[in-house]
N, C-alpha and C positions, 0 to 999 in steps of 0.2 A: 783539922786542915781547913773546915770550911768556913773559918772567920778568918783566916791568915790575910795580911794585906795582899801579898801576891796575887791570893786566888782573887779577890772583889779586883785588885788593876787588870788580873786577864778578863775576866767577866765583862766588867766596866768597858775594855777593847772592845770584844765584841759586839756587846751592846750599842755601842757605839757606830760600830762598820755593819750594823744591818744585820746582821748574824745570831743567830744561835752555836754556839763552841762545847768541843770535848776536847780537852787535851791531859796529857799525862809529859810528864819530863821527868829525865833519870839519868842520876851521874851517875856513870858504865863503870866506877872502879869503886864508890865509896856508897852507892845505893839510896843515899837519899832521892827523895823524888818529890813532883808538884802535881798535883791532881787536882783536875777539874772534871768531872763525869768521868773520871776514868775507866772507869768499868762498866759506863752504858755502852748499850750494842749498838754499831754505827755502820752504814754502809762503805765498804772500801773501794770501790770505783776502778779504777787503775791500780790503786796501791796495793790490790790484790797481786800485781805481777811481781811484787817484792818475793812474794810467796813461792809463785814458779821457778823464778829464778833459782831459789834455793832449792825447790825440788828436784832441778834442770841439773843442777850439782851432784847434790844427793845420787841419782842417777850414775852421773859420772864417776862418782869416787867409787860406784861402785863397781865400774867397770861395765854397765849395762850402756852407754850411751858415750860417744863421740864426741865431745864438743868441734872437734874440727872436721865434722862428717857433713858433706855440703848436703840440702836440701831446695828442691825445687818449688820454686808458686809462682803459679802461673796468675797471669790477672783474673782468671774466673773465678779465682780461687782466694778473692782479697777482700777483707771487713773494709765497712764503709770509715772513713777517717780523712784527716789533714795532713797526717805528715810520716814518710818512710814507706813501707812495700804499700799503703793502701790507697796511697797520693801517686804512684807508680803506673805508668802506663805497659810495659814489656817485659815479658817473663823475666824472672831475675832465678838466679843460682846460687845459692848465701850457706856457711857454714852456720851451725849450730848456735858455737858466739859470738857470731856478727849478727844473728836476727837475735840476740840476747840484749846486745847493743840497744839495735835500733827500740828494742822492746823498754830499754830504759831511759836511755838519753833521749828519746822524742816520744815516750808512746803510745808506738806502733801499733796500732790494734792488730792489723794482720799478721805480726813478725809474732805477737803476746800465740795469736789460736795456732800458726803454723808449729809453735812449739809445742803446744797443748795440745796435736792432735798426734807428737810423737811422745809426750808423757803424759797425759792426760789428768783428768780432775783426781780423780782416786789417789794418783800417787802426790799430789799437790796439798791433798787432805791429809795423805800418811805422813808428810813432812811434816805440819805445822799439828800435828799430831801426837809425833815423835818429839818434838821442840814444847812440848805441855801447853800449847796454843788453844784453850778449851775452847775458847769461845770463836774463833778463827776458820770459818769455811767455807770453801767455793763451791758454788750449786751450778753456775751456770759459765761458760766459753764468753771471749768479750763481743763475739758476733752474735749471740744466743742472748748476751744481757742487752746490748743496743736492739735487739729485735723486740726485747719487748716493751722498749720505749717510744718505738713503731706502732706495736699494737695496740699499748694504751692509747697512745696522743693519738687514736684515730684517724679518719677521713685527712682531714685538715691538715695531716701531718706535721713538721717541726715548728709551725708558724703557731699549733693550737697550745704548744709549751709555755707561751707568754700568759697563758692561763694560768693561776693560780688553782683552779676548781681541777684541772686536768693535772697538774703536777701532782697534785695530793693522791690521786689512785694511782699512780706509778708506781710499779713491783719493783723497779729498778732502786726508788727509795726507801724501801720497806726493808731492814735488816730482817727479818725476818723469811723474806723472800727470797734473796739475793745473794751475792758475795758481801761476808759481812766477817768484823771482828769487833774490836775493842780498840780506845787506845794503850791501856796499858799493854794490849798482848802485841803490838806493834812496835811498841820499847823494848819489850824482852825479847821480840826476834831480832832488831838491831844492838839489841845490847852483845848478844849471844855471836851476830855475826861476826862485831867489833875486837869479842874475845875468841874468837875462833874456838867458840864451841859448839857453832851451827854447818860447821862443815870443817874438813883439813883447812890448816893454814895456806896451801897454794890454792885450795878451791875458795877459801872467805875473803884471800887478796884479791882475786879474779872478781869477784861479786862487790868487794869496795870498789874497785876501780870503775865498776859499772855506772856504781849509785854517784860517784863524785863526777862521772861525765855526763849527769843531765842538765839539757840546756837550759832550763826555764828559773829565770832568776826574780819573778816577781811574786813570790809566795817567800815558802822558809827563807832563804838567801837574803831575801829585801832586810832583812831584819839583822843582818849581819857584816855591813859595806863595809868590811878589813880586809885589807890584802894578805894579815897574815892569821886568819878564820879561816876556815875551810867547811863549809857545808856541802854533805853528802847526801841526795836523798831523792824520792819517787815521789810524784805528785797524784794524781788522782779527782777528775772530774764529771758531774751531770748535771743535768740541770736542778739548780740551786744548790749544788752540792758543791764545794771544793775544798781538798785535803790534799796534809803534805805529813808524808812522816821523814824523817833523816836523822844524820848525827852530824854535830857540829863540835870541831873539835881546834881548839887554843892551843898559841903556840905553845904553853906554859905547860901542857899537856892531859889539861880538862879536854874529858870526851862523856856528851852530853846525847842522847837519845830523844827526840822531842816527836809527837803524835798530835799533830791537830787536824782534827774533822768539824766542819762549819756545816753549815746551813739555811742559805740567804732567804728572809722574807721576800727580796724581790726576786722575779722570774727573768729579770735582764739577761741576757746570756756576757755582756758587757760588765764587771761591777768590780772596779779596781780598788775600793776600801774592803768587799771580802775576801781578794786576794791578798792585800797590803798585811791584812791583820792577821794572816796567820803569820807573818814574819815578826809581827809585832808581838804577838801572842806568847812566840818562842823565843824571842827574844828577854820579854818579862820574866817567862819562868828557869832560863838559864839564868837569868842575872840572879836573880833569887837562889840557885843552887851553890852560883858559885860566890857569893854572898854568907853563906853556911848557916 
């Protein structure tokens, strides 16, 4: 696989957009797939909440947890963020999955930990566990992992991240340190979801529905402007970091799995060619699947 043209045009993309790339791509019914690093350890940022989600399920099927059970947070009680309960100024009263929502379609760092503090990390491990996810695990809460991109970046606080010397000792970028998996074990959980074999078929429709309502259309999505494509998926960002995994699936009834995790040389917190390219990126290695 590593002299195939596909792999040098993904590469050659990101090269290109300032980046470092892993990605992995996988037709959900016939299993061919496109690997780039697929199997290096990559941090998942956000796209760890893909995770929860399905734990959040798991829960439920089993009858241990409510999705329609309202839960309270209060503002003392909210990760620092831009958009949904944390961007909120007044206590708010939210079921189970509506802060599931907000946790996909925008997220929500506070709606990700308010769920995490009613199922917590252990059971978020045992799912992706149970789903043969080896390489796949969350060490830390998303207020717990922005805390220690607090504590690294020091005194100087978010202004010292424009540092290249200070980004490099972040824990938060350390697979090793952090919430971390793979891209291929990122396919096999959406492949799994796709097939509902990652939860019942009424709990893995509730969790597609989630993934096809996020809003941010300048990553995976860019790379796909058909009205009749449909891209589903979780984005995930730090500094220098940005990753999208999803499923993008044709009218024709190709359903494609695609994992790209980047890593910009620049500290910009601004950089529209390393968001563009992962849509570019996934866009190369479906074309290539569905290609044969």
């Amino acid at each position: 696989m590593s002299t195939t043209p596909h792999r040098r045009r993904i590469e050659a993309a990101f090269a290109e957009a300032g980046v470092t790339g892993r990605l992995h791509a996988l037709d959900i019914d016939s299993g061919a797939e496109v690997d780039v690093g697929a199997d290096d350890p990559v941090v998942t940022a956000s796209v760890h909440k893909l995770c929860l989600l399905v734990a959040l399920h798991d829960l439920a099927a089993a009858g241990d947890l409510v999705l329609t059970e309202p839960i309270e947070c209060a503002p003392a009680d909210r990760v620092a963020g831009p958009t949904g309960l944390a961007a909120m100024l007044d206590p708010v009263r939210m079921s189970v999955r509506d802060l599931a929502y907000l946790m996909m379609s925008v997220s929500d760092n506070t709606a990700a930990d308010v769920l995490l503090q009613r199922v917590g990390l252990a059971a978020v491990n045992r799912t992706t566990g149970r789903l043969g996810l080896r390489h796949t695990h969350a060490v830390h809460t998303f207020g717990q992992l922005l805390a220690t991109v607090r504590e690294d970046a020091g005194p100087d606080g978010a202004q010292a991240l424009a540092d290249p010397y200070v980004t490099r000792r972040l824990r938060a970028l350390d697979p090793a340190r952090t919430n971390r998996s793979t891209p291929r074990d990122m396919t096999r959980l959406l492949a799994a979801l796709w097939r509902d074999e990652a939860s019942t078929p009424a709990h893995g429709a509730a969790m597609r529905r989630l993934l096809g309502l996020q809003v941010w259309p300048h990553r995976m999505a860019s790379g796909f402007p058909f009205d009749d494509v449909h891209v589903a998926g979780k984005t995930g960002s730090l500094p220098t970091v940005r990753n999208e995994v999803g499923v993008i699936e044709y009218p024709d009834g190709g359903r494609y799995a695609v994992a790209v995790f980047t890593r910009a040389a620049s500290t910009a917190a601004t950089l529209p060619p390393a968001d563009a390219v992962i849509g570019t990126a996934a866009r190369f290695a479906v074309d290539a699947l569905r290609a044969g």
